[in-house]
N, C-alpha and C positions, 0 to 999 in steps of 0.2 A: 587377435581382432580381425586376422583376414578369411575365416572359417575355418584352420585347421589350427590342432591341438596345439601346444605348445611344446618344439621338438626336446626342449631343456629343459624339464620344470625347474631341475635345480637352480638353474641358471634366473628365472623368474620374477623380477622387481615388482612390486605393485604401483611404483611408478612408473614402469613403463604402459602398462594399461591407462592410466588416467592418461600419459601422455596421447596416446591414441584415441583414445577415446576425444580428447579435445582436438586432435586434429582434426576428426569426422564430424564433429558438430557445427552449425551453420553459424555462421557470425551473429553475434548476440547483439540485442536490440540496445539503441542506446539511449533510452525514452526510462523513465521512472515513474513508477506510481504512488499516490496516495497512500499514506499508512497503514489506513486500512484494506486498503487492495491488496497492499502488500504482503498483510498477515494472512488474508484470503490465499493468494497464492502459495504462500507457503506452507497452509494447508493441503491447497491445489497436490504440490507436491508430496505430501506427505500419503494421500489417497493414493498417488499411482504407485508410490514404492509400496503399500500396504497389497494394493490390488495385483502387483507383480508377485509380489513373495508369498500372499495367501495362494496364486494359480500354482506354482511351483510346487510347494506346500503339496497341493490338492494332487497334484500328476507324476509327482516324482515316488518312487520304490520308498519304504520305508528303513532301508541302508540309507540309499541316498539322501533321503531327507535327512537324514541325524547329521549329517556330513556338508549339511546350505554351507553356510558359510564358507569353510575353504572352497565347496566344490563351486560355488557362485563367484569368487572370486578373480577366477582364472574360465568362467565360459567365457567361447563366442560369440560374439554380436550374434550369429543366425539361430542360437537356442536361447535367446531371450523369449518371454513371451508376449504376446500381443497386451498392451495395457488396456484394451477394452474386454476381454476375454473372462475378467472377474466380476462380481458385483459389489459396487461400492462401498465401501465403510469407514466411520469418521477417522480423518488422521492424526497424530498425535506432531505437535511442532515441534518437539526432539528433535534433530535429524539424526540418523544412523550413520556407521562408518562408509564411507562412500565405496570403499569394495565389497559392501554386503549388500547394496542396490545393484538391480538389473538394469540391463544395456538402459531397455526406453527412460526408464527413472531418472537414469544419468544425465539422458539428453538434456530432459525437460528440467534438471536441479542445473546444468551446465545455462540455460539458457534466463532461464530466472534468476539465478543469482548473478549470474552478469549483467542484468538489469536493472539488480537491487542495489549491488557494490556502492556504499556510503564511505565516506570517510572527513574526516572535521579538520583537515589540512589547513583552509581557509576562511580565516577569524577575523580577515578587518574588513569592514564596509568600505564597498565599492565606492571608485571616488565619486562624491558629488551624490550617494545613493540619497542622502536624508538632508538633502539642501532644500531647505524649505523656499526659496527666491527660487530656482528653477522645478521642483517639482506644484507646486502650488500653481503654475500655469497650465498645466495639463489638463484639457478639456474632461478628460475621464474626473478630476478631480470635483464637478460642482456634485453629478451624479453617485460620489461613494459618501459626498457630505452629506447629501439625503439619505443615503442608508443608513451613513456613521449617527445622526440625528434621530432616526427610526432607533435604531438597536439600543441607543442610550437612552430613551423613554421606555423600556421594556422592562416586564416584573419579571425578574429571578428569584428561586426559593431558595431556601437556608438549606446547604447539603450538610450532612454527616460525614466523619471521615469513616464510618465504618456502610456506609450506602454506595451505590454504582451506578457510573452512569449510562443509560441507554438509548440506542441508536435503532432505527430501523431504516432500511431505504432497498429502492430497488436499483438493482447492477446490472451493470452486461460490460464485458471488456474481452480484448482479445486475447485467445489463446497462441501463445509461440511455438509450444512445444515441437510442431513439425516443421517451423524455420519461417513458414509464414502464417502472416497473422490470420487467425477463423473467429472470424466475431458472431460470440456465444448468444445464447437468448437471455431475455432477460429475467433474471430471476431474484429471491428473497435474500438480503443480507440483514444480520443483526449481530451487534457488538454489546458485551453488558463491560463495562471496566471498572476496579477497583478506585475509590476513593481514600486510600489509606495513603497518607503523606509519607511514612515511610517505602523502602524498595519492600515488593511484596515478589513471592514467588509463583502463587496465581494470581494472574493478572484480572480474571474473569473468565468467559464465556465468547465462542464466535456460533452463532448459526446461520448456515451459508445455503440456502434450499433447502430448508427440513433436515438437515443434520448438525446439531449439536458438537461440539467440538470445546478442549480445557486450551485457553490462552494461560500459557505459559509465561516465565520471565524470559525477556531476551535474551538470545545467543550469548554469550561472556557475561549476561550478570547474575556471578556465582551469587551472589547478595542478595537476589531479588531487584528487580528493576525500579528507579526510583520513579515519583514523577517530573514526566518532563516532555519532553515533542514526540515521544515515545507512548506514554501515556499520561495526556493531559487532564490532572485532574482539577477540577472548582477551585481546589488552594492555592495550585498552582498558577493556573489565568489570573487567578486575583492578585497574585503576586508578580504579573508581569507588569515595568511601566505603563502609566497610562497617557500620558505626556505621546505624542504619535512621533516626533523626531527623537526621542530616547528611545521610544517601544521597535522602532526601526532599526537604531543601533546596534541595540538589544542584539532583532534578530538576525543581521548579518553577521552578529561577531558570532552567533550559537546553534543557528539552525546547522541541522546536518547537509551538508554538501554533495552533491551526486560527482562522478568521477568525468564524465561528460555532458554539464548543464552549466548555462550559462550562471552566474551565482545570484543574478539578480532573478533570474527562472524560480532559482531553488530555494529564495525566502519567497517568493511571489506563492508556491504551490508548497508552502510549508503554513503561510495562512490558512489559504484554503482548507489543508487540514484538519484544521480548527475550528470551520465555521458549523459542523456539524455537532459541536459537541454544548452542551449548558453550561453558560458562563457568565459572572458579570456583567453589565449593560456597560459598567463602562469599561470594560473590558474588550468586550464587543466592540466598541463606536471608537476604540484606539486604533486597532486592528483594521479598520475599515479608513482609516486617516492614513495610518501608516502605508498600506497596499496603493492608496495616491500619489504616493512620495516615490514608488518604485519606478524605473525607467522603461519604459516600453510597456506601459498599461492602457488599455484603453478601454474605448464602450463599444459593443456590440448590440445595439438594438432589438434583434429576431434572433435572440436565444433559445435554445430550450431544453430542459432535463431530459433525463433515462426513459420516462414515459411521455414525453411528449409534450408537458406542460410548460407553454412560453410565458418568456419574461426576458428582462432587461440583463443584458451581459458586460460581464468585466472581465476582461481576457489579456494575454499574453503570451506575444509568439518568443520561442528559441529557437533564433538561427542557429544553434549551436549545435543540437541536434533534429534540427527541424518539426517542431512540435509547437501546436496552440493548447493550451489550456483556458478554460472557460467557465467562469462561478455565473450564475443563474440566479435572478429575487423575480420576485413577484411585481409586478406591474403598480400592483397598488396599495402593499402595504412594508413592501421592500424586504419582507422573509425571504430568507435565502431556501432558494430548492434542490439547488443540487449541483451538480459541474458536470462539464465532457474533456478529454483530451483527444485531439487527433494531428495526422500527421500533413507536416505542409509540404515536405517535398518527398518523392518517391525513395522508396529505399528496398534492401535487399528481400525484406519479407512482406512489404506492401507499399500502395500508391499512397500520393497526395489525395487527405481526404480520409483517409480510411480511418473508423473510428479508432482508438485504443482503450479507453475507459470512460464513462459515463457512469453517473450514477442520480438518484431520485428520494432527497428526504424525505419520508414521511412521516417521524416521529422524533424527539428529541426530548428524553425525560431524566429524571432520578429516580431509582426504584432502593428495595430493599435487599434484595439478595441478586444473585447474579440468576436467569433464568426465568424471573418473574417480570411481567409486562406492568407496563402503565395504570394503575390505576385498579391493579388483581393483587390477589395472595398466593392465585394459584401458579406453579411452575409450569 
């Protein structure tokens, strides 16, 4: 890793690489994203390993290409090649072995996935989280009673378990990969997801800017992935309490937990998650009761989504890693639009302020097949 060969191959661990490799990488962010962000990035990554190994591919000798693998294993940082230097093409969410990605790919899977890092260590509600006597005084609480009221008079249709359901919205979030954060333009997101109660092995569809993409089952589930906060389907909301101090309970003891987020953060922005998808009314108006009851909620007045459209804000800072998040409704009939996250105090890859994710619903349906829009047959 310091530009010259290695004097021992024999000698040669492939841990020692990754070790180096993690010591040159910049301290990873310690912010979390949205589920669906989340898949998007690790799409994100999936693209630049594809665009390294296609450039390589394309410039190396036809010995040495037969020979990627070992011989990519053991280069130097300085004969990686540039990750803009290809042109794009969809990524598959598999990931490959991590000594068959080049240096940059590294970076940016080192940097993401320390960002992503979940783990369900932490199953009991925070004390005092779902005391209805002290969160029921919370100003933010008359304001989500008008939404939770709005969403419970709303007509939901009767889904299939063999139908999917579909999202569209506009995105911008920040890129890490070079350590600090570059916030991207805004462009096209769509998710289609399976409605099958059982674990499926596709999940559905992402198309993220006019490129199509197969969502896969998640990482370890050999099984296919059931539903659940993971991929929340019609059955599933339905079958969550509706009661808002059980549906709270609920989701302290089961949302998945970030490894540096305050835990009352990490159900607060496990809602959120949710509110983009078709569900229930009273499913909905739990959901919006319960997120009252959370500690450190408030109202933000002069909100506004990914493109610009204001509305009334429900937000929540973490001291913990210093981050606001913020869900978005419409002024006057209390649809939710969309959310931002950004950061409240300065840190190694950006200032206080600096966006990290946003995003802009503008469609939320049930379709027939994955691929197919709202209200077409055509893909």
């Amino acid at each position: 890793m310091n530009g010259r060969p290695n004097p021992n191959p024999a000698s040669f661990e492939p841990s020692d690489e990754r070790e180096e490799i993690a010591r040159l990488l910049p301290a990873p962010a310690d912010w979390d994203l949205p589920r669906g962000r989340h898949l998007h990035h690790k799409d994100l990554l999936m693209r630049h390993i594809d665009r390294d190994q296609a450039t390589t591919a394309a410039t190396a000798p036809a010995a040495v290409t037969a020979a990627a693998p070992a011989a990519t294993a053991t280069a130097p940082a300085a004969t990686a090649p540039a990750v803009t230097a290809a042109v794009a093409r969809p990524g598959r969410r598999r990931l490959r072995p991590v000594l068959l990605a080049p240096v940059t790919a590294l970076a940016l899977a080192g940097i993401v996935t320390a960002a992503f890092a979940l783990n369900d260590g932490d199953r009991k509600p925070a004390a005092g989280a779902s005391s209805d006597a002290a969160a029921d005084m919370q100003p933010v609480s008359a304001l989500l009673g008008q939404i939770s009221d709005a969403a419970g008079k709303r007509d939901t249709p009767t889904v299939r378990d063999d139908q999917f359901s579909y999202v569209r919205e506009k995105v911008r979030e920040a890129d890490l990969s070079s350590g600090k954060a570059v916030v991207g333009p805004l462009h096209d997101y769509e998710l289609w997801l399976s409605q099958d109660p059982e674990p499926v092995q596709k999940q559905g569809l992402i198309r993220s800017d006019g490129k199509t993409m197969p969502l896969n089952a998640e990482f370890g589930d050999t099984n296919g992935t059931p539903a659940g906060f993971s991929r929340p389907t019609y059955q599933w909301l339905a079958s969550l309490p509706t009661d808002p101090g059980r549906l709270l309970d609920h989701l302290y003891a089961k949302a998945p937990q970030a490894e540096n987020r305050e835990r009352d953060q990490a159900v607060f922005e496990q809602i959120g998650d949710l509110l983009d998808q078709v569900m229930p009314a009273r499913t909905a108006a739990a959901l919006y009761r319960a997120a009252a009851k959370i500690p450190g909620v408030t109202e933000t007045p002069r909100a506004q989504d990914a493109v610009g459209r204001r509305g009334l804000g429900i937000a929540r800072s973490d001291t913990k890693n210093g981050v606001v998040t913020e869900w978005v409704f419409n002024t006057q009939d209390f649809t939710y639009l969309g959310h931002s996250t950004r950061l409240t105090k300065d840190t190694p890859y950006a200032e206080a302020g600096t966006l990290l994710d946003s995003s802009a619903l503008l469609k939320s349906a049930i379709v027939d097949k994955p691929g197919r829009l709202p209200g077409s047959e055509k893909k």
